[in-house]
Backbone bond lengths (Angstrom), bond angles and torsions (degrees), N, CA, C in turn:
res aa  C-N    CA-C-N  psi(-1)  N-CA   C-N-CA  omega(-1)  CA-C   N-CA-C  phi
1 X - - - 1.466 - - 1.520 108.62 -
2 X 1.226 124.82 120.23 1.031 120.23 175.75 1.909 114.04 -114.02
3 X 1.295 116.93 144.57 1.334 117.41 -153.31 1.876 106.10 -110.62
4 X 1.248 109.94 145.67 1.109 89.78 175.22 1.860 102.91 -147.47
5 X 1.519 96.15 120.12 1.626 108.29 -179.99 1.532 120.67 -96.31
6 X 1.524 104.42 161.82 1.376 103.73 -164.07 2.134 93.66 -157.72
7 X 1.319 107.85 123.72 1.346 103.04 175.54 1.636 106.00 -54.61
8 X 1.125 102.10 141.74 1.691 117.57 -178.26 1.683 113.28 -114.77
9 X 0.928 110.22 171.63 2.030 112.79 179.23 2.035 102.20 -57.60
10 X 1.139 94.92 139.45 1.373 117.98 168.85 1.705 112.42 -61.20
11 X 1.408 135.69 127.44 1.227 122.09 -170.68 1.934 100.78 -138.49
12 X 1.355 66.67 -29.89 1.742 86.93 162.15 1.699 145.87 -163.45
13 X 1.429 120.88 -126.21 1.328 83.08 160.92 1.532 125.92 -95.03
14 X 1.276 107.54 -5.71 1.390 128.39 176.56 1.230 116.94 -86.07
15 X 1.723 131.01 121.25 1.416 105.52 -172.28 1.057 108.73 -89.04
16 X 1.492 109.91 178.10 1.719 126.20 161.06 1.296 117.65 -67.10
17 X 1.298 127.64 132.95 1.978 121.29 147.40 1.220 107.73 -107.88
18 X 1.416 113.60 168.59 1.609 129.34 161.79 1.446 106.88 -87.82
19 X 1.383 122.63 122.46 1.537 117.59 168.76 1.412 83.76 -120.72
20 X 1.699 126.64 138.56 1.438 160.45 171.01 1.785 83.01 4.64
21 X 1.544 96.72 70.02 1.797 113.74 155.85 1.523 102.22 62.79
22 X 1.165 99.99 47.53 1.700 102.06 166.32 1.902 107.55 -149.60
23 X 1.158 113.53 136.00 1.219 119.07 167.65 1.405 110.89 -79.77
24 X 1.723 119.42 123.36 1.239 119.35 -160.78 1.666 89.41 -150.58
25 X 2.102 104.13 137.99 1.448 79.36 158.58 1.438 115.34 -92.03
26 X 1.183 112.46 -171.71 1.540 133.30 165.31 1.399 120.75 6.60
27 X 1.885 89.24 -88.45 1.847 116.15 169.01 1.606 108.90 -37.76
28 X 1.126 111.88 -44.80 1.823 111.57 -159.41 1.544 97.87 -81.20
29 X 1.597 121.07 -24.41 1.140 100.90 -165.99 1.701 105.25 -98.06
30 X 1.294 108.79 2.83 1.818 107.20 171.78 1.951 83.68 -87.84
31 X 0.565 120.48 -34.92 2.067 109.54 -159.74 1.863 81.58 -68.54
32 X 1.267 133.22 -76.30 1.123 147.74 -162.26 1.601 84.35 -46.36
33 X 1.364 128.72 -78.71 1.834 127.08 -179.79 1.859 102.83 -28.42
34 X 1.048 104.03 -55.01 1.120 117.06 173.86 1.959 138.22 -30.16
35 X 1.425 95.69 -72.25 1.386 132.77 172.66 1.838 93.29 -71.65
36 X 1.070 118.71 -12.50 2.151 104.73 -164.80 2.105 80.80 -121.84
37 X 1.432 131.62 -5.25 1.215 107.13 164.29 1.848 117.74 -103.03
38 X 1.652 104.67 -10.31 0.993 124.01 162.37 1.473 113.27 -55.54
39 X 1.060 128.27 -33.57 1.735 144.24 -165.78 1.269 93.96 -88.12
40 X 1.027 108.11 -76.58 1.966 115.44 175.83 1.419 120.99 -15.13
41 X 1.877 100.22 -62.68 1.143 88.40 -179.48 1.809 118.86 -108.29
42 X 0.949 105.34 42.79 1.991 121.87 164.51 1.519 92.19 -74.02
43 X 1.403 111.85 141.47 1.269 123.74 161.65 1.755 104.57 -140.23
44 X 1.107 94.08 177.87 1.711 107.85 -161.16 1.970 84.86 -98.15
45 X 1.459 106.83 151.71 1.240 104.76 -174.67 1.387 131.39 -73.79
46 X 1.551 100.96 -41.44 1.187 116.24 159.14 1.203 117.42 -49.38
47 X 1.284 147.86 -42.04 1.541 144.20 -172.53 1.864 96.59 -76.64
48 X 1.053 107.27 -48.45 1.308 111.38 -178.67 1.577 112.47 -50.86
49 X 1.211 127.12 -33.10 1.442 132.16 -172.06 1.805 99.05 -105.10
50 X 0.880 107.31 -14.62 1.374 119.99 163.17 1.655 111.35 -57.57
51 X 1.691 93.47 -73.87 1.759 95.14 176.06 1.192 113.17 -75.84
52 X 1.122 130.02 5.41 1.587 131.52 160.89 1.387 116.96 -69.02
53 X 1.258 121.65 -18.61 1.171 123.14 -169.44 1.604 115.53 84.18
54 X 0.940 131.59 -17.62 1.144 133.70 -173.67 1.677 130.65 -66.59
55 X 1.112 104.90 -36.69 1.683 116.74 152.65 1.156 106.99 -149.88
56 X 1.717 113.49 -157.32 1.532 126.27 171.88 2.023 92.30 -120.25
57 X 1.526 74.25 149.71 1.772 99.42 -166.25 1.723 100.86 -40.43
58 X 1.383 113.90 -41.42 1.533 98.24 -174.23 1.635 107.78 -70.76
59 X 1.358 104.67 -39.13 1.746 106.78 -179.41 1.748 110.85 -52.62
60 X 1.415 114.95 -27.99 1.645 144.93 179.64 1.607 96.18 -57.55
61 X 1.415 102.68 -59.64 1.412 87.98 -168.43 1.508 130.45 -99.71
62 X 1.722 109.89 12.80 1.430 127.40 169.17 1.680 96.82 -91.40
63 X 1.099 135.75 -20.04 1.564 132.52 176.13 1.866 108.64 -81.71
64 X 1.478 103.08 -38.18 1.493 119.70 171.71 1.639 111.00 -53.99
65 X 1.273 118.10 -29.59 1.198 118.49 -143.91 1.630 101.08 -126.37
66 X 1.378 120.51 -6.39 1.436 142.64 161.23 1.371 93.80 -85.13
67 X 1.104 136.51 -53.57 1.172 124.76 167.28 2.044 104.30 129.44
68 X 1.147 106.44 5.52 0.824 129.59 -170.99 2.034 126.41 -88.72
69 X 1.450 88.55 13.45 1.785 106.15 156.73 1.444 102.81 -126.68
70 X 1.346 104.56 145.36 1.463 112.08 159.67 1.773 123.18 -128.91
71 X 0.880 125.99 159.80 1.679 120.94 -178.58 1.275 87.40 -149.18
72 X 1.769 103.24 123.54 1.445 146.85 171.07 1.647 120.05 41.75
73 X 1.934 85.44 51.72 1.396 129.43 -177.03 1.778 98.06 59.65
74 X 1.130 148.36 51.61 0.932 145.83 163.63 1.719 103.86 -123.56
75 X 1.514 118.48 139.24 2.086 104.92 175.60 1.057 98.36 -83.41
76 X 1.648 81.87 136.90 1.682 104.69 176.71 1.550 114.83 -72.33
77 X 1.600 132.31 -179.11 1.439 137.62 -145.35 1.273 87.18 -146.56
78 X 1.509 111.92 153.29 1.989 113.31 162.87 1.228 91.30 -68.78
79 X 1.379 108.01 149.51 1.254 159.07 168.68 1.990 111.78 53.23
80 X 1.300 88.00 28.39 1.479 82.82 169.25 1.421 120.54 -78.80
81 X 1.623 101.79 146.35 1.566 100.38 -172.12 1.742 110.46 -105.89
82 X 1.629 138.84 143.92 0.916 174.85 169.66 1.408 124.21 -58.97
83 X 1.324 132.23 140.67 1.648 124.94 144.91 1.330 102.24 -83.44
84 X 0.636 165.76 161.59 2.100 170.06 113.33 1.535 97.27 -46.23
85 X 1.108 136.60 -25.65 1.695 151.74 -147.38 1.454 94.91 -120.33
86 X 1.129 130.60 -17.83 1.194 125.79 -170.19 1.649 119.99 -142.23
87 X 1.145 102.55 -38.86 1.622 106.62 -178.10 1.139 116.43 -83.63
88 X 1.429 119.47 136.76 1.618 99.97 178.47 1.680 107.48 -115.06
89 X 1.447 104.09 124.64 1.377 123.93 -173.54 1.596 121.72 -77.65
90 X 1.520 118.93 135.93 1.666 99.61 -179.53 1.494 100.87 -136.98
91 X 1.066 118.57 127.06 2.006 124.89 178.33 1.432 106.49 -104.78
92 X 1.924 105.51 108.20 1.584 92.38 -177.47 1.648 108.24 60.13
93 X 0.653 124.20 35.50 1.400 132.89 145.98 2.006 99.28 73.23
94 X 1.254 89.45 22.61 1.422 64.38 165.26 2.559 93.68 -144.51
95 X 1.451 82.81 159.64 1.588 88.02 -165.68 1.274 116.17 -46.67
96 X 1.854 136.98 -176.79 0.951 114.34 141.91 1.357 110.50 -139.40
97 X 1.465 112.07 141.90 1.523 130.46 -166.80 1.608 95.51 -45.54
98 X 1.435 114.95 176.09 1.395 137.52 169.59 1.623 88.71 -80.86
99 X 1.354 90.92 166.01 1.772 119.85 -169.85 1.721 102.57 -59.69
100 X 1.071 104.13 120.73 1.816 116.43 171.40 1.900 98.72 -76.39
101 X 1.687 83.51 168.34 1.913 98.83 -172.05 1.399 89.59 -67.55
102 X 1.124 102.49 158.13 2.036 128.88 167.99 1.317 90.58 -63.67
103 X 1.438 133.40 125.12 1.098 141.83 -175.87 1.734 112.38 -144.50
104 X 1.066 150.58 129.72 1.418 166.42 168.93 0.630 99.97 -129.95
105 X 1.792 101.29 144.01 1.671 121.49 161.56 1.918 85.39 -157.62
106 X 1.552 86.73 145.97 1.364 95.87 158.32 1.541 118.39 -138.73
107 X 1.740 96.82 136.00 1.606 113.20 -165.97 1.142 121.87 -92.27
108 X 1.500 124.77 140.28 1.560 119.80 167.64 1.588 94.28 -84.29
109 X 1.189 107.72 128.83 1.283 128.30 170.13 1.211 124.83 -106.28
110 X 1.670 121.04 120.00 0.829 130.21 -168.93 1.987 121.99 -82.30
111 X 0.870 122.31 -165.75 1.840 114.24 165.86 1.244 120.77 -100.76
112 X 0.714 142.61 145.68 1.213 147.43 179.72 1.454 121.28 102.44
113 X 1.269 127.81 -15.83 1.905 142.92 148.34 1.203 112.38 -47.91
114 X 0.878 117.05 164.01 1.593 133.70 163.96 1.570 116.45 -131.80
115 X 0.941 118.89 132.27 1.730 104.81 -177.67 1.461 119.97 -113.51
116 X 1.553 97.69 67.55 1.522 113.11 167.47 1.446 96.51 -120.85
117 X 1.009 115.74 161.22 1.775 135.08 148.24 1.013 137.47 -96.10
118 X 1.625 117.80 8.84 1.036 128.23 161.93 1.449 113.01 -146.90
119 X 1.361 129.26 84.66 1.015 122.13 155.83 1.652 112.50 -146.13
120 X 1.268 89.80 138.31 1.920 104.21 -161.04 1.098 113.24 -72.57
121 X 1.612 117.88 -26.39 1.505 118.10 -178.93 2.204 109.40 -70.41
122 X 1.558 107.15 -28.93 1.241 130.34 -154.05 1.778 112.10 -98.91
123 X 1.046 115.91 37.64 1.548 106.98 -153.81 1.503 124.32 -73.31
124 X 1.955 111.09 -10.87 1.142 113.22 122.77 2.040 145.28 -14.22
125 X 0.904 159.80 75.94 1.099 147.84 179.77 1.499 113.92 -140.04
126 X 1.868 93.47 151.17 1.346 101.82 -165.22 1.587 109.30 -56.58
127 X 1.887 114.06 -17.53 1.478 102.57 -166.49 1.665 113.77 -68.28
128 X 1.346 109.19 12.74 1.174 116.83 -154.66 2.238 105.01 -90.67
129 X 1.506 90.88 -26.49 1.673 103.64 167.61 0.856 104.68 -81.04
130 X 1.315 149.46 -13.61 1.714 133.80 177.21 1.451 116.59 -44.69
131 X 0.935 102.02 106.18 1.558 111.04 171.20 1.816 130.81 -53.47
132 X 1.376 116.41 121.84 1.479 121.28 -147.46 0.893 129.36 -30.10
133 X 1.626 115.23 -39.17 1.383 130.64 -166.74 1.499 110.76 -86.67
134 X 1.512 110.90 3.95 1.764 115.30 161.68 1.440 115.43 -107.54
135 X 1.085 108.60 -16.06 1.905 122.32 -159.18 1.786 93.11 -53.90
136 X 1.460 125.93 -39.72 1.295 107.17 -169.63 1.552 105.56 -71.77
137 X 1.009 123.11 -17.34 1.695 132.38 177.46 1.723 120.93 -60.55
138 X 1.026 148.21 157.75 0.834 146.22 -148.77 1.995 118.00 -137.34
139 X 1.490 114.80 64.80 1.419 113.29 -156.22 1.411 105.66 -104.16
140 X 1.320 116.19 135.14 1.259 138.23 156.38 1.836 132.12 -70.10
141 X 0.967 117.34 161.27 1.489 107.45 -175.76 1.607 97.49 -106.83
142 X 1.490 113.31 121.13 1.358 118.66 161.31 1.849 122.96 -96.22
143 X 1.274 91.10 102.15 1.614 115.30 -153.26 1.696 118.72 89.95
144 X 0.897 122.60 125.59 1.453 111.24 159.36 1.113 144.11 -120.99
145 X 1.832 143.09 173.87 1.405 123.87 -169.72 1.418 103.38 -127.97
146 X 1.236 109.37 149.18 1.830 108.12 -168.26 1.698 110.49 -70.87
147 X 1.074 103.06 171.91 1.719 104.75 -169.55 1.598 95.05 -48.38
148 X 1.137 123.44 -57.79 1.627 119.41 -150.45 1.742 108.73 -91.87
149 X 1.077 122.61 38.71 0.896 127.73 -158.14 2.050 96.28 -143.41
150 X 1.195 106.56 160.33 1.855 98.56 -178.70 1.445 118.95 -152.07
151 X 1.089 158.24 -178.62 1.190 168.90 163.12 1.060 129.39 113.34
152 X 2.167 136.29 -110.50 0.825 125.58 -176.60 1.369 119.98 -89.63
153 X 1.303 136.32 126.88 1.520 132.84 178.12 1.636 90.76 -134.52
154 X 1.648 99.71 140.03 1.580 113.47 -175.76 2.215 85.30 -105.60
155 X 1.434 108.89 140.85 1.507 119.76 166.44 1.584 102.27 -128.88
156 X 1.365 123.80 119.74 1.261 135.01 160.10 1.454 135.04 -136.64
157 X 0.913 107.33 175.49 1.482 108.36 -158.51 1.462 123.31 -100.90
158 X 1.661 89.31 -2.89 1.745 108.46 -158.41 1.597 107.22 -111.77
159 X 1.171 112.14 101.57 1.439 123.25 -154.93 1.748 103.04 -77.56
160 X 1.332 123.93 9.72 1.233 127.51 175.56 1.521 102.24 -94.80
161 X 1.175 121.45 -61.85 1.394 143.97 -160.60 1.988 78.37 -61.67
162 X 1.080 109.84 -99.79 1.649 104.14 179.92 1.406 117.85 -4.75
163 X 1.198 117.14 -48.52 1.427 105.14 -164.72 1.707 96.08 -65.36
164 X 1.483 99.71 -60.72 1.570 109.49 168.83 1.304 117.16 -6.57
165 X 1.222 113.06 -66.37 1.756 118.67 178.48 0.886 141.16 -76.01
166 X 1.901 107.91 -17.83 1.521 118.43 -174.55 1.795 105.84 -102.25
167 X 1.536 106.91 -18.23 1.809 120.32 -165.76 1.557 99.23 -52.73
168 X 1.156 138.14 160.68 1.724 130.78 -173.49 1.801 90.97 -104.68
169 X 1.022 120.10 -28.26 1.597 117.67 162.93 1.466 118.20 -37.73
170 X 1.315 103.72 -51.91 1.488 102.50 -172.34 1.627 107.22 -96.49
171 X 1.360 109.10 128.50 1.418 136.27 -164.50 1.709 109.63 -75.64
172 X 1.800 127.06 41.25 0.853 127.97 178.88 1.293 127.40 -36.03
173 X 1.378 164.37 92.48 1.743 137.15 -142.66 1.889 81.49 -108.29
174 X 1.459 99.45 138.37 1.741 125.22 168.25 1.031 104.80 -117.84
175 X 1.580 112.99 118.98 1.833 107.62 159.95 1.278 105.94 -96.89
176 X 1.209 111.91 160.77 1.507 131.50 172.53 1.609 106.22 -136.21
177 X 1.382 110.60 151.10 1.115 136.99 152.95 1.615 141.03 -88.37
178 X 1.249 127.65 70.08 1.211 134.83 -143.17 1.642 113.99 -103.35
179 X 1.341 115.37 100.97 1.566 122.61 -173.00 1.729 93.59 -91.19
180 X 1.825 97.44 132.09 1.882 118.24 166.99 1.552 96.46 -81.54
181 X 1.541 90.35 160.81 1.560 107.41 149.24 1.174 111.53 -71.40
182 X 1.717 117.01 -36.64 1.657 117.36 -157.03 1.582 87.61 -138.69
183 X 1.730 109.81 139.37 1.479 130.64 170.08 1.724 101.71 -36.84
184 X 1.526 75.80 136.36 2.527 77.53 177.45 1.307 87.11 -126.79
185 X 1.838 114.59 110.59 1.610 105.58 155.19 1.118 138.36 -73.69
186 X 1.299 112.03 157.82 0.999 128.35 -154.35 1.970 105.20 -64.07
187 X 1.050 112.60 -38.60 1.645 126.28 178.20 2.322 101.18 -44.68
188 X 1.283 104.90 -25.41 1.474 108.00 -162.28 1.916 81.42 -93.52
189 X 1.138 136.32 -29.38 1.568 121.83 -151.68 1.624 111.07 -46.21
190 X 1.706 116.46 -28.70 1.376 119.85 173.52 1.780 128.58 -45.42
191 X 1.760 89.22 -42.17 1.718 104.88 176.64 1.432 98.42 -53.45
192 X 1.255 128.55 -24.14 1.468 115.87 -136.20 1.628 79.37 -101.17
193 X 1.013 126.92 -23.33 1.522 147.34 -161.89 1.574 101.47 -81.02
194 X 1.103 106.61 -61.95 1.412 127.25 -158.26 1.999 94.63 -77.12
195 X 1.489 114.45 -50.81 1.519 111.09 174.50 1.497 91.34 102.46
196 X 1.709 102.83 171.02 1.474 124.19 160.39 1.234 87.13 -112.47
197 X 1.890 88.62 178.77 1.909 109.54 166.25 1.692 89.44 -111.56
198 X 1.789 112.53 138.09 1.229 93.03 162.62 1.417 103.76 -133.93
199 X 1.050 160.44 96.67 1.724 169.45 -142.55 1.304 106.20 74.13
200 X 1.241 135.91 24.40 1.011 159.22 163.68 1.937 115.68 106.40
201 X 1.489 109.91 -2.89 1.402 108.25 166.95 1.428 130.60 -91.08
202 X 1.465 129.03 130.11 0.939 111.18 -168.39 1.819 131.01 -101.30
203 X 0.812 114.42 134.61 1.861 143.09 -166.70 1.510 112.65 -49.43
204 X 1.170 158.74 98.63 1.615 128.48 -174.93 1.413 68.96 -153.77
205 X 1.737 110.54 -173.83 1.475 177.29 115.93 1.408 110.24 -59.17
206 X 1.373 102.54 149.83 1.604 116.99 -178.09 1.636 91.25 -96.50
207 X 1.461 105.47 -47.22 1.462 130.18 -163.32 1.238 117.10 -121.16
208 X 1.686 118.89 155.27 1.484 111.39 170.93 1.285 97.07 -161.88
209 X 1.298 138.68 127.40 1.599 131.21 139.87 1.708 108.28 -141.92
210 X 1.203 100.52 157.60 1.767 133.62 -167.19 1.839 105.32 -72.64
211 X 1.100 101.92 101.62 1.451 112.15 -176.94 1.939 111.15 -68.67
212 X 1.309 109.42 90.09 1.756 109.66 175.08 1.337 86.03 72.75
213 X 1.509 122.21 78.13 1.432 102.43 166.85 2.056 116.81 -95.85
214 X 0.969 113.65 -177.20 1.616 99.73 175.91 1.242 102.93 -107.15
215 X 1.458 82.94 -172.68 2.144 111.88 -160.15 1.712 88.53 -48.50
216 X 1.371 136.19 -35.93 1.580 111.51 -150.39 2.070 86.56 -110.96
217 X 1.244 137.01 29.97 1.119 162.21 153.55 1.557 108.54 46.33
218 X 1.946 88.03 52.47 1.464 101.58 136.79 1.289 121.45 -100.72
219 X 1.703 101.47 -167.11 1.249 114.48 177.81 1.616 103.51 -155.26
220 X 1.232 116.47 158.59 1.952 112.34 141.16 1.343 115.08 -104.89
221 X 1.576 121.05 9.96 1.574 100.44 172.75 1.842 94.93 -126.35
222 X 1.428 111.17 179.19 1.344 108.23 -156.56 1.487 94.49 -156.04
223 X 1.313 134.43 122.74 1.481 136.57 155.26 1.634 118.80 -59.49
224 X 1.354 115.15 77.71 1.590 99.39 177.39 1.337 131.34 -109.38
225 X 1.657 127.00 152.82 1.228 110.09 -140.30 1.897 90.49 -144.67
226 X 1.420 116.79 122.53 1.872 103.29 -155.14 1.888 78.66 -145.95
227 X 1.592 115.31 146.66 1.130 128.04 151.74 1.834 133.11 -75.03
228 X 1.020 104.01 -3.79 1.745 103.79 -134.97 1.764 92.06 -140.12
229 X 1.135 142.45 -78.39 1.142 147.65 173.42 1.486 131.08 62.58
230 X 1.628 117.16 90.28 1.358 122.26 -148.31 1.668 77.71 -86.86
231 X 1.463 110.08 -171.92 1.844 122.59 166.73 0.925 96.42 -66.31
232 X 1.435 108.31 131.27 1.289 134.99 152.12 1.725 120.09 53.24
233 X 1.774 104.09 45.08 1.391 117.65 -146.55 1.521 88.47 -85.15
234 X 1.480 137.67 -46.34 1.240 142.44 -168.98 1.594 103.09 -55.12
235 X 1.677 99.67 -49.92 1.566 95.63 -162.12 1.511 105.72 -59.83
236 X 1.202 124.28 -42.19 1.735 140.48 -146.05 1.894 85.12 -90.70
237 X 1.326 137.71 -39.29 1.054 136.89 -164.80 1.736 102.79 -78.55
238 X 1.447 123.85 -29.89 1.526 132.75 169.00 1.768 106.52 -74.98
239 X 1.199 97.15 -46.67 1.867 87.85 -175.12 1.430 94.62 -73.39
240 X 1.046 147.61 -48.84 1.477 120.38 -177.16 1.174 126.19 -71.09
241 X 1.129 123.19 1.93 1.854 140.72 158.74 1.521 93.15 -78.86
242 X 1.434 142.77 -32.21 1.375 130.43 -172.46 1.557 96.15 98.03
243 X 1.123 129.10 44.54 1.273 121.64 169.72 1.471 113.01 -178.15
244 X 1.904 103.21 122.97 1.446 144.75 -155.01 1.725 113.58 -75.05
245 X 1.319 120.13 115.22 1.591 105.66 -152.56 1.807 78.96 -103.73
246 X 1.186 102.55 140.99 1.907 138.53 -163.61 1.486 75.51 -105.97
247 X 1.173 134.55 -92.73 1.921 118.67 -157.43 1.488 93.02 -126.93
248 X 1.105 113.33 179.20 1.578 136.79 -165.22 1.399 119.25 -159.70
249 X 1.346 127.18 86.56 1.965 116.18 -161.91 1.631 88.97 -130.58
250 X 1.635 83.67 133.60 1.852 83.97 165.57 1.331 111.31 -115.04
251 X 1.236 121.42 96.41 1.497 141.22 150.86 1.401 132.98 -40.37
252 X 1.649 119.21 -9.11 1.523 103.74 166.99 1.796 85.35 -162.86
253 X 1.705 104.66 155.13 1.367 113.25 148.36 1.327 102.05 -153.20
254 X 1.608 90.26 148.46 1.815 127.40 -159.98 1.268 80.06 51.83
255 X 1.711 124.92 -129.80 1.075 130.88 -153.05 1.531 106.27 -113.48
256 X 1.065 129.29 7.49 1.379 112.77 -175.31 1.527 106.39 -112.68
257 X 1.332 114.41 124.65 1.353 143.52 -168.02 1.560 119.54 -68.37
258 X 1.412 118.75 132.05 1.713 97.72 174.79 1.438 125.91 -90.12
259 X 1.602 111.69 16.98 1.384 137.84 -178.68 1.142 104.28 -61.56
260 X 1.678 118.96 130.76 1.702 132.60 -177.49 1.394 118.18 69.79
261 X 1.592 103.78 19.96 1.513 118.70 168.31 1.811 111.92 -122.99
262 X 1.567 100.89 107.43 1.319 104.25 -153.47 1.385 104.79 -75.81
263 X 1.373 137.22 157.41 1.616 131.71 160.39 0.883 129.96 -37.06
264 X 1.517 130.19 109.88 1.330 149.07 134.71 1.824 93.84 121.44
265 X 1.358 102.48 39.14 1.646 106.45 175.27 1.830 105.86 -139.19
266 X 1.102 110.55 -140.51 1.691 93.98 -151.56 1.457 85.15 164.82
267 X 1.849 82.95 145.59 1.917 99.47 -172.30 1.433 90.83 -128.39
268 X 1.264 146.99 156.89 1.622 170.69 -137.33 1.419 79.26 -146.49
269 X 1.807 110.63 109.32 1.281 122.47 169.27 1.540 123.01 -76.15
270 X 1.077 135.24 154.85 1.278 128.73 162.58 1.272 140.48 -103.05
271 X 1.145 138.67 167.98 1.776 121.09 -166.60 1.748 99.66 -60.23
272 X 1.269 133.61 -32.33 1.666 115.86 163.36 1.259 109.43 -72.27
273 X 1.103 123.18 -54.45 1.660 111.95 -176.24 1.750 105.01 -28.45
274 X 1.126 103.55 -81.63 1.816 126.97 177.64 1.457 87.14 -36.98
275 X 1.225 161.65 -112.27 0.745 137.30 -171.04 1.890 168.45 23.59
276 X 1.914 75.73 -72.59 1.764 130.80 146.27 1.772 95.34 -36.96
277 X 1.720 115.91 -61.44 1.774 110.35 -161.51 1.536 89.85 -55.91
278 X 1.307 132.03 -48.18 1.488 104.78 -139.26 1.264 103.85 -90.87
279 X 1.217 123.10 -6.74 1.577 128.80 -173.88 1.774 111.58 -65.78
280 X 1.203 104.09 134.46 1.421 113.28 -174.55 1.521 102.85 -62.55
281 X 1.480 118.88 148.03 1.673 108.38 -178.57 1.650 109.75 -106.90
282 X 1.020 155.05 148.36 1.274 150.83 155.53 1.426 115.20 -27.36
283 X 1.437 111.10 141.75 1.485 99.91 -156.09 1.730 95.46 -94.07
284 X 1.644 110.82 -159.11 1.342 116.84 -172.40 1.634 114.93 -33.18
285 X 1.277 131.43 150.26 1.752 108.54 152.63 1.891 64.43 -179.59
286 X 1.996 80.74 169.42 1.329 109.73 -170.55 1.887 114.97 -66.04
287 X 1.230 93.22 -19.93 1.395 107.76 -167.77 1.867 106.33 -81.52
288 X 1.351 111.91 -19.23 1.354 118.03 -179.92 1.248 121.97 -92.69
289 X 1.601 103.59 -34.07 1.673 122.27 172.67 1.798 113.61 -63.02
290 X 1.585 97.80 -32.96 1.380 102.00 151.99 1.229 150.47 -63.29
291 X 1.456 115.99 -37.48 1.117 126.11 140.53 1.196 148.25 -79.86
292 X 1.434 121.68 7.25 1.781 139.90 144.83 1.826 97.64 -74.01
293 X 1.223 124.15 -36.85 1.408 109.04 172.07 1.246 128.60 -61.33
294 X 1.795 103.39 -43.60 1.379 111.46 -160.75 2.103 97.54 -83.51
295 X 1.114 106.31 -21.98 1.822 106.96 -174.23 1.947 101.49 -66.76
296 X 1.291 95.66 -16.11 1.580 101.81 -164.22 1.383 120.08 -105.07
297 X 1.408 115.18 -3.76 1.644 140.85 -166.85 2.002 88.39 -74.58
């Protein structure tokens, strides 16, 4: 809201102003300044624990709704909004700091991690490579890959950008590189297209082609290329085709590549990098199937 004053007629000894088409004196128009910077800075809670680093807004509002935030010891509600300046916030009983720097990094991930931070069975985790000078920071995984599985995973700190990548609205494209136990011809790539139902959701690929396949036009490795990505949707979508996935690496999303990022290290993205995710990538061609081979050699 922006205000705009103007001396007005004398009525007494106090003058008049105009605040946004109202004659107001003085006093009313700091309470009114007042009450419209109070508004400004209200935020919704979820976004707030968002830029806290602390989860992503949907993870925000399954903790909201366990009952398990409170603001100024009272439990908080979906979509209640906040001062950050004033309210004091607690997750699980313990506070949470004001908003950390916008921070990205994206990790080559190795197998055998898991990329949660809290899970008791898993005590392994990728947050565990963060490099020192972030460790006091607080990063989440936007998208993630199951323990046995490896490559590109983005961790940031910026609970906007996350939502960005994880929301099913936005058409993120992930390739993967997916090695069989046993040759998958090429004549089946449609199933892979088309999906199963399995608990009643159904399984597909956006994309599929046969990495170097041979003269009778199989393969065991596969270029695949999916927006959306439930747990462990690739693996469960091959075993119900009858065929056992040996490794699983995702090597690019939107357009930015995890090429010249060595295992179990991590590059500090930049406003193009970040960028790079949302950008649509060139679709199938021979020249890409080559390079899902060669990132995976």
């Amino acid at each position: 809201m922006i205000a705009h004053m103007k001396r007005g007629r004398l009525t007494s000894r106090k003058p008049l102003f105009e605040f946004d088409g109202k004659s107001l004196l003085p006093d009313e128009i700091y309470r009114q300044l007042g009450r419209s910077m109070s508004t400004l800075e209200s935020i919704r809670l979820q976004k707030y624990l968002a830029d806290a680093g602390i989860c992503s807004r949907r993870a925000a509002e399954t903790l909201i709704s366990e009952g398990e935030v409170w603001v100024n010891s009272k439990m908080a509600t979906i979509g209640q909004k906040i001062n950050p300046t004033e309210d004091k916030v607690t997750v699980m009983g313990k506070s949470v700091r004001s908003s950390q720097p916008r921070l990205t990094l994206a990790m080559h991930k190795p197998r055998g991690l898991v990329c949660s931070n809290d899970d008791p069975h898993n005590p392994e985790t990728i947050f565990e490579l963060i490099p020192k000078e972030f460790s006091r920071y607080r990063f989440f995984c936007a998208g993630r890959l199951d323990k046995d599985s490896e490559g590109l995973v983005i961790l940031t700190t910026d609970g906007d950008l996350a939502n960005r990548l994880m929301h099913p609205s936005n058409t993120v494209v992930k390739r993967y590189h997916v090695v069989l136990k046993q040759p998958y011809p090429a004549a089946r790539i449609p199933q892979l297209l088309r999906g199963v139902i399995i608990e009643g959701e159904r399984l597909k690929v956006e994309s599929a082609a046969l990495v170097n396949p041979s003269s009778a036009k199989t393969s065991t490795s596969l270029d695949v290329h999916m927006h959306h990505g439930k747990k462990r949707e690739i693996r469960q979508l091959f075993i119900a085709l009858r065929h056992d996935v040996k490794r699983l690496r995702r090597y690019q999303i939107g357009s930015f590549r995890l090429k010249g990022i060595p295992l179990r290290a991590m590059k500090q993205l930049s406003t193009k990098d970040i960028s790079l995710l949302f950008k649509s990538p060139r679709p199938h061609d021979s020249g890409a199937r080559k390079q899902a081979a060669r990132t995976n050699e």
